[in-house]
Structure formats: C-alpha cells, structure tokens
C-alpha positions in Angstrom: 0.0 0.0 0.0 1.3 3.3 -0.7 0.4 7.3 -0.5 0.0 9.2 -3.7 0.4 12.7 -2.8 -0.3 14.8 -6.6 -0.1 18.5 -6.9 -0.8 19.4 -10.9 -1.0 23.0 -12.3 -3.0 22.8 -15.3 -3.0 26.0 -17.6 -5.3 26.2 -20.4 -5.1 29.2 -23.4 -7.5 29.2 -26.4 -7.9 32.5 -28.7 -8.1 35.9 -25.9 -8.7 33.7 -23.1 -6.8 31.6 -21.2 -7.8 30.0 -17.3 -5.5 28.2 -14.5 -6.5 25.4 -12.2 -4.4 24.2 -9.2 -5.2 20.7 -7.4 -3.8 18.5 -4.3 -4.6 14.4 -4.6 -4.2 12.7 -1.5 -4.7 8.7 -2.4 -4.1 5.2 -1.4 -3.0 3.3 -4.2 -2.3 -0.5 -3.8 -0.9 -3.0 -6.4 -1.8 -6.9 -6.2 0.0 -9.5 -8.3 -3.0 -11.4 -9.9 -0.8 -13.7 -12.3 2.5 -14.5 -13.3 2.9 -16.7 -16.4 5.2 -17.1 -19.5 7.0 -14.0 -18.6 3.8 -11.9 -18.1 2.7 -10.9 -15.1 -1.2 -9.3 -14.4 -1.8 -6.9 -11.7 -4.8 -5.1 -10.2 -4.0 -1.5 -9.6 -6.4 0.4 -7.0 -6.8 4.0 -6.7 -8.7 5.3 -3.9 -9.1 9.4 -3.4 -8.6 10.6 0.1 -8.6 14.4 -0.1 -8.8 17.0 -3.1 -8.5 20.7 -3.4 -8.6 22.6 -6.3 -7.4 26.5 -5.9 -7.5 26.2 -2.0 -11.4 25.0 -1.5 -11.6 20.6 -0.8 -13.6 18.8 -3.8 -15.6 15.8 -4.0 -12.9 13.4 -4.6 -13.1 11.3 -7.5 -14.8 7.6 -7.1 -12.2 4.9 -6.5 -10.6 3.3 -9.5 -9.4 -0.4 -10.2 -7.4 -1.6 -13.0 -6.4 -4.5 -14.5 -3.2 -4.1 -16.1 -0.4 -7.0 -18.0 3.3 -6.3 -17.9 5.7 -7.6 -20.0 9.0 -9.3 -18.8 10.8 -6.0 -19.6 8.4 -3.8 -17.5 6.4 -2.1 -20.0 2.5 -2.2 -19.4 1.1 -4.2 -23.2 -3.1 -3.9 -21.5 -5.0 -1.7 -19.2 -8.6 -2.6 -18.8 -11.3 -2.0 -16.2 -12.5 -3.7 -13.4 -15.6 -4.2 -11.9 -19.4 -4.0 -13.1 -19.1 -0.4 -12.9 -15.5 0.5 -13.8 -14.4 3.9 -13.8 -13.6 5.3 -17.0 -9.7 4.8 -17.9 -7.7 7.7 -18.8 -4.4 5.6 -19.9 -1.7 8.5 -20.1 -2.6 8.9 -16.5 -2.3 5.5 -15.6 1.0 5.3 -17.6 1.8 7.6 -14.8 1.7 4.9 -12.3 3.8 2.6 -14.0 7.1 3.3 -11.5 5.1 1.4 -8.7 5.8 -1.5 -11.2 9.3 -0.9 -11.0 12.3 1.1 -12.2 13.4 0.6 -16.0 15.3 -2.7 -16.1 18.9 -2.6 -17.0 19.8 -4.2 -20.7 22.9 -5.9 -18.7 24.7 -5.9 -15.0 25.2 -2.4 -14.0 27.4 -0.4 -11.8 26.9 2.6 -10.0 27.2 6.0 -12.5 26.1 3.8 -15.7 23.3 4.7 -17.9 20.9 2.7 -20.1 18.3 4.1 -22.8 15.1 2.3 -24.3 12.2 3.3 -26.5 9.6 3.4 -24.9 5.3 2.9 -25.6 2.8 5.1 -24.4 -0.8 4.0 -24.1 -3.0 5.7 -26.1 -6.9 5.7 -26.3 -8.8 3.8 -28.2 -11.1 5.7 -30.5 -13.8 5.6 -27.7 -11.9 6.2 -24.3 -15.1 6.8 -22.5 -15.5 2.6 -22.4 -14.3 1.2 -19.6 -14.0 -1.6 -20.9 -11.7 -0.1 -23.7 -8.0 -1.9 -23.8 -5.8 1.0 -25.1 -2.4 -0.2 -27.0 1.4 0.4 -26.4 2.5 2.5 -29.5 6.0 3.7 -30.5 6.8 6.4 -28.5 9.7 8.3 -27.0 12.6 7.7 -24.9 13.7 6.8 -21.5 17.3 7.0 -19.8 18.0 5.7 -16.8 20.8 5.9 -14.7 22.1 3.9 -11.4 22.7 7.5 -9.5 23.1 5.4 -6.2 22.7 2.7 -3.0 21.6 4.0 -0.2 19.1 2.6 2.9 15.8 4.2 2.7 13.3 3.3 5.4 15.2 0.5 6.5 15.3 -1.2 3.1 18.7 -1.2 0.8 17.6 0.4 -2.1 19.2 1.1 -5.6 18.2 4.9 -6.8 17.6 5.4 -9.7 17.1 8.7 -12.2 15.2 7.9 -14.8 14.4 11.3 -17.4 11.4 10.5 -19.9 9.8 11.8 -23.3 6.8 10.6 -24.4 3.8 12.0 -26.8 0.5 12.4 -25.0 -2.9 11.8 -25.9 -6.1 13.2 -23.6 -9.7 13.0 -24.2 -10.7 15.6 -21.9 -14.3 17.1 -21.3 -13.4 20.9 -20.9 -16.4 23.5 -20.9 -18.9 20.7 -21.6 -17.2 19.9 -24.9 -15.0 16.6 -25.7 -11.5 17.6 -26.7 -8.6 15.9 -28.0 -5.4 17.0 -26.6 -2.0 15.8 -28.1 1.7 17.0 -26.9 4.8 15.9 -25.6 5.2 15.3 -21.8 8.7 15.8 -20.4 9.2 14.1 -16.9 12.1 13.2 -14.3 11.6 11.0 -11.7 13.9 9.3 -8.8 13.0 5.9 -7.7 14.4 4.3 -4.5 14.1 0.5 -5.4 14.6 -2.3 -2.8 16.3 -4.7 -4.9 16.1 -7.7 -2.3 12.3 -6.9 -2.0 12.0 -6.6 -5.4 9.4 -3.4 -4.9 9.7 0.3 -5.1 10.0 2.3 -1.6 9.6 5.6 -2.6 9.1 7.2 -6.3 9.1 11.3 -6.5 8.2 12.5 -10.1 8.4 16.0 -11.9 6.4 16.9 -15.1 5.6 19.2 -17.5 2.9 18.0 -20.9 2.4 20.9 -23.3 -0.6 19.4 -25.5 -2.5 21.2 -28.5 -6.1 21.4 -28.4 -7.8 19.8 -31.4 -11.9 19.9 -31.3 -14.8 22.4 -30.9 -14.3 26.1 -30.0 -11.0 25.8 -28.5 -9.4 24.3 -32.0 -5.7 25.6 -31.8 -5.3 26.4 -28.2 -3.2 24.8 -25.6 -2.7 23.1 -22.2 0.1 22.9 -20.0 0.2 20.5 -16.9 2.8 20.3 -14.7 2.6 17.6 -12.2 4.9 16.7 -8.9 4.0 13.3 -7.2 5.0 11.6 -4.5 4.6 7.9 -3.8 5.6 6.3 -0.8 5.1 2.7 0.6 3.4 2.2 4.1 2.7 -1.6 4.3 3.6 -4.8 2.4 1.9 -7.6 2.7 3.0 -10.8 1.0 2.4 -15.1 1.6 4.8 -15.8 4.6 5.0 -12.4 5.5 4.0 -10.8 8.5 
C-alpha cells in the first residue's frame, strides 16, 4: 500500500482567453500481483481518493478506480482494462503515470553505479472511444527513457538502488473541458527518482516531476493549448506478502 500525494497545475489558453486550475490528490494506491505466467505478469492496480483541493477550496474526490493491467518481462505495461461492473472510465496516459510502482526501468545488462541505459519506450493511447471502460488502449511507439544507477543507499530500513530515470513521451487526452469533448495531443517531459529495494523486489519511494504541453484539437478551442505540470509523490506504508508478517 502506498500514499500518492499529486499537486498538478493545469494552464489552459484558447484565442483571448486563457484559465488556471491548481489541485492537491491525497490517495491510497495499492498494487496486487493477480498472475505471473510465461514471462507476463497481471496486476490489479487500486486508486482510492482521500482528499482534493482545487485553488485552496476541498472537492468531492473522485470515485475509487481499479485496474487490470499486463506487464511484459521488460516492465512495460502491453493492456489496461477496467474492473468491476461499474469500472471507472480509464484515462491511460494517467495511468501510464503509475507505471514506476511497477518498477524502475530494467537494466539491458549488469550495471554499476554512474552507468546509464536508454530504451524506446510505448505510451498508451486511447482507443477511439476512451469513454468505455471496458476499452483496452495499445502500447504505440513512443519516445525515450534513460536511466541511470545515481546510487545505493538505505531508505526506510530497506537497501535500495536509486535510480534517475528522465522521460519523453507523446500524449494523448480526451478531456471534457467547458462541456465539450477535446482531444489534446503533446509531448510530456518528466524526471523521476525511484528508490528501489532490490532484495524486495518493490519500489519504496518514487518522486516525479512533469511538464505536458498538449494542443487542443476539437470544438471552439481548436488551436489552443494546455500545459500540466505535475509533482508526485509515492511512498510505501505496508507490504503484505504469503509468509509475510
């Protein structure tokens, strides 16, 4: 179980106008290893809301959200699908966010501290009807990812490897902005630190920094732009595990 603390700045200008919306996410997010077989392992992913503001006045926080995701031997996340009778709707760039609980970027070979690795990477984009849960968006070509062993240190009583990992990746939204469906398309520019326990085999903490500058494609607001820049925080509080107490 971990906290998801997410503070996002999200800056929106079409022709003479242009607004600004700040929020705080407080969440529980838990991850649950469903299957592991042939190299592909399936995990439910739960998102559960515990606070949010948006410019300084508390929200109705979202309903909670469960996903069903599959991850390839080499980390990268090939489904994302719903779950439930009722499942949320899926917005799969911002699970794609959520991916580091998974793990850091594997290393091609043994690495030593200081060394650096690259790998293209996929992003999950919508299917041409996000709005369906049910909806199983697929990993396209993307951008790129370098990572780099920055260090080994003890965090929270667990030997960790850190590492910086610095990504590009296009973006693609459906949003519902004014009461109009838009499609938004960019690049999104993040840099994250990850303090993996590599006996555990999990991530203890992951901090992230980004920035998506997206184009706005799709009723009045043709042409016009969005910026989001996002800072989250994940941090694990209890592990649970057969045998394990």
């Amino acid at each position: 179980m971990y906290t998801l603390v997410a503070d996002a700045t999200v800056r929106i200008a079409a022709g003479q106008a242009s607004t600004s919306e700040k929020s705080h996410l407080v969440a529980t997010t838990t991850i649950r290893v469903e299957d592991i077989a042939a190299g592909v392992t399936t995990l439910t992913l739960t998102v559960a809301a515990r606070s949010l503001v948006r410019d300084g006045k508390a929200a109705q926080v979202p309903a909670p959200q469960e996903i069903r995701m599959t991850v390839s031997a080499d980390g990268r996340v090939t489904q994302v699908t719903g779950v439930g009778s009722s499942p949320a709707s899926i917005e799969a760039a911002d699970v794609e966010d959520l991916v580091p609980l998974i793990g850091p970027p594997p290393p091609p070979a043994p690495v030593h501290l200081g060394d650096r690795w690259t790998r293209a990477t996929g992003t999950l984009a919508p299917s041409p009807s996000i709005a369906s849960p049910s909806s199983s968006p697929t990993a396209t070509a993307a951008g790129t990812q370098g990572s780099r062993l920055a260090a080994l240190r003890v965090v929270r009583d667990y030997r960790c490897a850190i590492v910086a990992v610095s990504t590009r990746r296009p973006v693609v939204r459906e949003r519902v902005i004014a009461q109009t469906p838009l499609r938004l398309e960019g690049i999104e520019f993040a840099a994250s630190e990850i303090a993996f326990a590599f006996r555990e085999g999990l991530p203890i903490t992951v901090a992230s920094d980004s920035e998506a500058r997206l184009g706005i494609s799709g009723g009045a607001a043709q042409g016009g732009s969005v910026v989001i820049s996002t800072t989250t925080t994940l941090t694990l509080q209890r592990r649970t595990a057969p045998g394990l107490r």
